[in-house]
C-alpha positions as a printed NumPy array, in Angstrom:
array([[-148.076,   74.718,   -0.644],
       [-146.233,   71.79 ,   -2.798],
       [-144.215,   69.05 ,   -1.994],
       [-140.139,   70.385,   -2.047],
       [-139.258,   69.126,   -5.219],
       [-136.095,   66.74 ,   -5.191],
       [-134.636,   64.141,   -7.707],
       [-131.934,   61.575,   -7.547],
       [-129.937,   60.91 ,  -10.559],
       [-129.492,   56.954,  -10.043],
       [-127.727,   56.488,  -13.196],
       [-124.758,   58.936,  -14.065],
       [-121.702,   58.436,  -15.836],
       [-120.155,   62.384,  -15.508],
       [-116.934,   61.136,  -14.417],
       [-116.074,   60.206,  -18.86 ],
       [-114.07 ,   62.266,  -20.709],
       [-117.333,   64.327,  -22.405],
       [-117.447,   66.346,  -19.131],
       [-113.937,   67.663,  -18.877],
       [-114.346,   70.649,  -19.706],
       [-117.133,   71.804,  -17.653],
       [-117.769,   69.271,  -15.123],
       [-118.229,   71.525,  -12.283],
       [-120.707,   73.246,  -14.388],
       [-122.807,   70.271,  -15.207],
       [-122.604,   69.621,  -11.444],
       [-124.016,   73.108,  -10.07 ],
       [-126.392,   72.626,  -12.909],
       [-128.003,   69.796,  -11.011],
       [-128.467,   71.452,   -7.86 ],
       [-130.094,   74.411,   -9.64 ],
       [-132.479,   72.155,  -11.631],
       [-133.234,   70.071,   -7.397],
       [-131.25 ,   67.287,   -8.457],
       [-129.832,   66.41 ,   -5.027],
       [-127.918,   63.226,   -5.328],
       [-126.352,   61.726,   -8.341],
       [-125.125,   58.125,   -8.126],
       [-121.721,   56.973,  -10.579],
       [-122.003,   53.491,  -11.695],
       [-118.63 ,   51.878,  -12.375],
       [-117.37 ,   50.489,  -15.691],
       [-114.168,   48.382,  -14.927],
       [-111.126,   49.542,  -13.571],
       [-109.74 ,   51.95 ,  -15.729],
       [-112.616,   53.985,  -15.184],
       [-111.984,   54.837,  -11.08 ],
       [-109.928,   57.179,  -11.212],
       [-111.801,   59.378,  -12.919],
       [-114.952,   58.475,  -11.067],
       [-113.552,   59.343,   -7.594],
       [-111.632,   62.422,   -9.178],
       [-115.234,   63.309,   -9.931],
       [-116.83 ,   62.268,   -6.634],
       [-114.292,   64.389,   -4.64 ],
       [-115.245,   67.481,   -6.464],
       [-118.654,   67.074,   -4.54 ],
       [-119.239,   64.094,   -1.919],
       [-122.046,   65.343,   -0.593],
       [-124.014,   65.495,   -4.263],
       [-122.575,   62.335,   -5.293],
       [-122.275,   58.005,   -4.535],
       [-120.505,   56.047,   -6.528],
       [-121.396,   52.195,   -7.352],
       [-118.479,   49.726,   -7.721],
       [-118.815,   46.843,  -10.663],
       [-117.928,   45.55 ,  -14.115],
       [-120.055,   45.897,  -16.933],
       [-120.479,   43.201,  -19.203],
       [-119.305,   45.107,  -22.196],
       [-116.144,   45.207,  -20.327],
       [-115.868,   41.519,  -19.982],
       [-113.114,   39.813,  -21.975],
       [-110.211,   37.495,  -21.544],
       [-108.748,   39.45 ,  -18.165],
       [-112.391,   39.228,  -16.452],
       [-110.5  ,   37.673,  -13.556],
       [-107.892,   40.233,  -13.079],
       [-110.949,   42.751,  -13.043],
       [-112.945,   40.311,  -10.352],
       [-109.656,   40.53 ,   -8.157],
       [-110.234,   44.364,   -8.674],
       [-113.673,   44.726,   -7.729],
       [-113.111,   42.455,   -4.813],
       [-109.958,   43.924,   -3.013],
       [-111.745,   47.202,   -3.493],
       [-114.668,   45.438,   -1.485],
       [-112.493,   44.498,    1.359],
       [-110.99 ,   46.989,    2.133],
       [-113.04 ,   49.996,    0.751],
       [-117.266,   48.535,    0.364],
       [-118.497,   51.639,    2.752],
       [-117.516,   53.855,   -0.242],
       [-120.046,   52.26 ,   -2.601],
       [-123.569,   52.257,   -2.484],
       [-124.681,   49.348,   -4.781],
       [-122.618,   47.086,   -7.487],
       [-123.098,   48.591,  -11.241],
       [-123.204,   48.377,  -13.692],
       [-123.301,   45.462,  -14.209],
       [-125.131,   41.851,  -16.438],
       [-125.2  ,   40.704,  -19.783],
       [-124.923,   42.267,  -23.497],
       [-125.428,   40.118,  -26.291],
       [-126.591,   43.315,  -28.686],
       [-123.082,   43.417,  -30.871],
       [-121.917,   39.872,  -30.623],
       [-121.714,   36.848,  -27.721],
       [-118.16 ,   36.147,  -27.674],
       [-117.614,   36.633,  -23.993],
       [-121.027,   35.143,  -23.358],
       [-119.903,   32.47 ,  -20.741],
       [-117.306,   34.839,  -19.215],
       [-120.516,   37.55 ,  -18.94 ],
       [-122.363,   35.061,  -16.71 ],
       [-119.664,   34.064,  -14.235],
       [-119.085,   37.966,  -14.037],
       [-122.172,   37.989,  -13.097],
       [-122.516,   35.679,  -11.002],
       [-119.812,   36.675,   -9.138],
       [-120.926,   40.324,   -8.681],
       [-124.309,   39.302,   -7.633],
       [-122.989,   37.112,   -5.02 ],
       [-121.122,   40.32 ,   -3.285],
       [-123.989,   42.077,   -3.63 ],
       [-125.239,   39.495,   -0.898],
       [-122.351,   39.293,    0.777],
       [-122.231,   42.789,    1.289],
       [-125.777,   43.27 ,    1.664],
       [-125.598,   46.051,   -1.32 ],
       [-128.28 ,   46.432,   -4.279],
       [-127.165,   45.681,   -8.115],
       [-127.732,   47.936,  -11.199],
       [-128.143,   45.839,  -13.391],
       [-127.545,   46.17 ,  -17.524],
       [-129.324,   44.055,  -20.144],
       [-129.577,   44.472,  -23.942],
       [-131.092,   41.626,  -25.459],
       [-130.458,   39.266,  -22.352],
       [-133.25 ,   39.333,  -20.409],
       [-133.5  ,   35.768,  -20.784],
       [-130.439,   34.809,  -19.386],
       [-130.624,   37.262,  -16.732],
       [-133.626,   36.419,  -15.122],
       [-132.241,   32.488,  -15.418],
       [-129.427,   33.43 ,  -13.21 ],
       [-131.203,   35.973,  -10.809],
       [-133.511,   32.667,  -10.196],
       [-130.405,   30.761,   -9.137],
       [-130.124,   33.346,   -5.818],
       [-132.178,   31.9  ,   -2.969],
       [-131.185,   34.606,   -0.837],
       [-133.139,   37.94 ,   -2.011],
       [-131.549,   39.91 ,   -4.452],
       [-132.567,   44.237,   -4.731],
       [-131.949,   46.25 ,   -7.324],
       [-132.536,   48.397,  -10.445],
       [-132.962,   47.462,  -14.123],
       [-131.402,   50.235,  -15.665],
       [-132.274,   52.119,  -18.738],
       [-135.726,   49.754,  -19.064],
       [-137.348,   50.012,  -22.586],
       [-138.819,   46.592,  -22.469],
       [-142.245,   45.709,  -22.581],
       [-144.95 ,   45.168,  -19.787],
       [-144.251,   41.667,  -20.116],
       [-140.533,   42.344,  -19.371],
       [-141.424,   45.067,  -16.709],
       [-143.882,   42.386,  -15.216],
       [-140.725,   39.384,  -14.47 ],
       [-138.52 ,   42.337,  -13.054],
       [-140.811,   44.162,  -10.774],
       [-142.263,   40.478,   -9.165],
       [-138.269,   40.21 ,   -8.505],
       [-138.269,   42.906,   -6.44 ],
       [-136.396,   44.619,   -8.549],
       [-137.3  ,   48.741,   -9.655],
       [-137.197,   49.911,  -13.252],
       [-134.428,   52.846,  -14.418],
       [-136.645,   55.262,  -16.545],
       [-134.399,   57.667,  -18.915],
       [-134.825,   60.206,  -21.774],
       [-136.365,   57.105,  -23.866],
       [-139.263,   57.894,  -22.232],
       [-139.168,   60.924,  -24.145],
       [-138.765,   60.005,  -27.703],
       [-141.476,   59.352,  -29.898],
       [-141.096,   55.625,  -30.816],
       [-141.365,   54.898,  -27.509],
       [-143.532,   52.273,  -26.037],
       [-142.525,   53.099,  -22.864],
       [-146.185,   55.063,  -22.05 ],
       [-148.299,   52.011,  -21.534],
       [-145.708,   49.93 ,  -19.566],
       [-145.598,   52.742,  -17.053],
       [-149.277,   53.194,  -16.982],
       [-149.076,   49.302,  -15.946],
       [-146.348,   49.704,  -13.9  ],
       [-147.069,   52.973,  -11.637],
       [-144.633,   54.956,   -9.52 ],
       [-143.94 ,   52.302,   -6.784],
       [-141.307,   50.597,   -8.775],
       [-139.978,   53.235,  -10.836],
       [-136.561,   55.518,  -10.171],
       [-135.281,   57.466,  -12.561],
       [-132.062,   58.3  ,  -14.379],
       [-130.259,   59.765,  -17.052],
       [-127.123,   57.718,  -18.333],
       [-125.138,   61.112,  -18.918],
       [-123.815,   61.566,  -21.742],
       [-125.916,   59.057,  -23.792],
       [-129.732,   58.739,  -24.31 ],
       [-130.627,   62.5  ,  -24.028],
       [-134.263,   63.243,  -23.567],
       [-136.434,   65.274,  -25.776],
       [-135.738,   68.313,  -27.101],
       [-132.164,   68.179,  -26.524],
       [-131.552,   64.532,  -28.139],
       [-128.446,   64.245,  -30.172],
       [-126.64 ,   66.05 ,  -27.348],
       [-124.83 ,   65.432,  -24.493],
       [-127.086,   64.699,  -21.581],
       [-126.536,   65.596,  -18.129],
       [-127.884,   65.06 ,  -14.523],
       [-129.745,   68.883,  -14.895],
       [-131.763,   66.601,  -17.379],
       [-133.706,   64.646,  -14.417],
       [-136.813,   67.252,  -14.679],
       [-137.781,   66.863,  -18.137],
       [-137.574,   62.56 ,  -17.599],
       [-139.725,   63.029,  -14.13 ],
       [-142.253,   65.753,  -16.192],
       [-142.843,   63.327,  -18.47 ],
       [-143.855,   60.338,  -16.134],
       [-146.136,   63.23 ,  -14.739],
       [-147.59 ,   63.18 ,  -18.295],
       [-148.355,   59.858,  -18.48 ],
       [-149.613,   59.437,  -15.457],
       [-151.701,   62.432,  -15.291],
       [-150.485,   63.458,  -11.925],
       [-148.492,   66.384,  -10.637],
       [-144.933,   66.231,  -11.12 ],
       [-144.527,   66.823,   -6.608],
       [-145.485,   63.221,   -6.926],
       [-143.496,   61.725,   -9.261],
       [-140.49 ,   63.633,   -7.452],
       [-141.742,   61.984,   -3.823],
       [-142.556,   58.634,   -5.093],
       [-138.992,   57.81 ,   -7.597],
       [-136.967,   59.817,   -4.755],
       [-138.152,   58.076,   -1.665],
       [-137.627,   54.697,   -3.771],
       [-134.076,   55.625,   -4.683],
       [-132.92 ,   56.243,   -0.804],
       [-134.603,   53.448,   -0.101],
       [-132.965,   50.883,   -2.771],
       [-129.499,   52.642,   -2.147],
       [-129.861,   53.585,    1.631],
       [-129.225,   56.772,    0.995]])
């Protein structure tokens, strides 16, 4: 007999409005398809109510992240660090890593210097509180790793949604740090194969970033944590090994990056 098949979702955002009418749905969805844990990465403080509206409707399926992400860094950035860091004092057992969080320069660098001392901050309580980052980069790699190389004490954590190349993969798995495979993997332009052939299974986990970046065949919908299977069949592919491994290997290196 096979390995028990079982996924974690490390990368979920089913708390947003696209899942209000059938959120309970999308939920039971994931247990049928042995999706077993689903992790919420924060977006700023608007967005936790929702999030632990959603985490109550099933704590044991679900772990929520606390964080700001960058493309919610503007002017008020320090009323949103008080946030984040109340929320830590009194309430850090709640959360199982800081997300998402880093650095977007794709639409425009305004907030550039702001992005960094969010950053910077968030990384610090990561430390602090001895809890792994998710971290998000579009075009700011560069400036990432520069700051990550700052930390002398070790940082852990995930890259999420990685499309780079092996190059990129290279500088973030010497960090430590694992790689967030999506439904990219799945599309056709791709170039994802051959980093993961490079890479291997011991520093991937994967992820979906419901609603956005569905995999192959349903792209151009909404995607959802039931999703997991077709990402994880894919690696398989690749890799030209059964897809009991692939489930092992990313699971095992989830609970072990998030404790879980």
């Amino acid at each position: 007999m096979g390995e028990v098949i079982e996924y974690i979702d490390t990368h979920s955002h089913i708390y947003l409005e696209d899942f209000d009418n059938d959120r309970s749905e999308v939920l039971d969805r994931a247990i049928k398809n042995s999706v077993n844990t689903i992790i919420l990465p924060a977006i700023d403080s608007k967005s936790y109510d929702a999030m632990w509206q959603c985490y109550n409707l099933n704590a044991e399926l679900q772990r929520m992240m606390i964080g700001l992400h960058p493309e919610s860094v503007n002017k008020n950035y320090c009323e949103e660090l008080n946030f984040i860091e109340n929320e830590l004092k009194h309430n850090h057992k709640s959360y199982v890593g800081i997300g998402e969080i880093g650095i977007d320069l794709y639409w425009d660098n305004t907030f550039l210097i702001e992005q960094k001392i969010v950053l910077q901050q968030q990384l610090q309580w990561s430390i602090d509180y001895n809890l792994p980052v998710c971290i998000h980069q579009r075009n700011s790699l560069k400036e990432i790793m520069e700051i990550l190389d700052d930390f002398s004490e070790e940082l852990r954590g995930v890259f999420h949604c990685f499309t780079g190349s092996i190059d990129e993969a290279i500088q973030i798995v010497e960090r430590g740090f694992y790689l967030g495979i999506g439904g990219v993997i799945t599309f056709k332009n791709s170039k994802l194969s051959e980093t993961i052939k490079k890479i291997g299974l011991e520093n991937l986990v994967l992820e979906t970033d419901a609603p956005y970046l569905t995999p192959v065949p349903y792209r151009g919908k909404r995607n959802e944590s039931s999703y997991i299977p077709i990402i994880a069949n894919k690696i398989a592919d690749i890799l030209n090994v059964n897809i009991d491994i692939v489930s092992a290997k990313t699971t095992a290196n989830a609970k072990k990056l998030f404790s879980l």
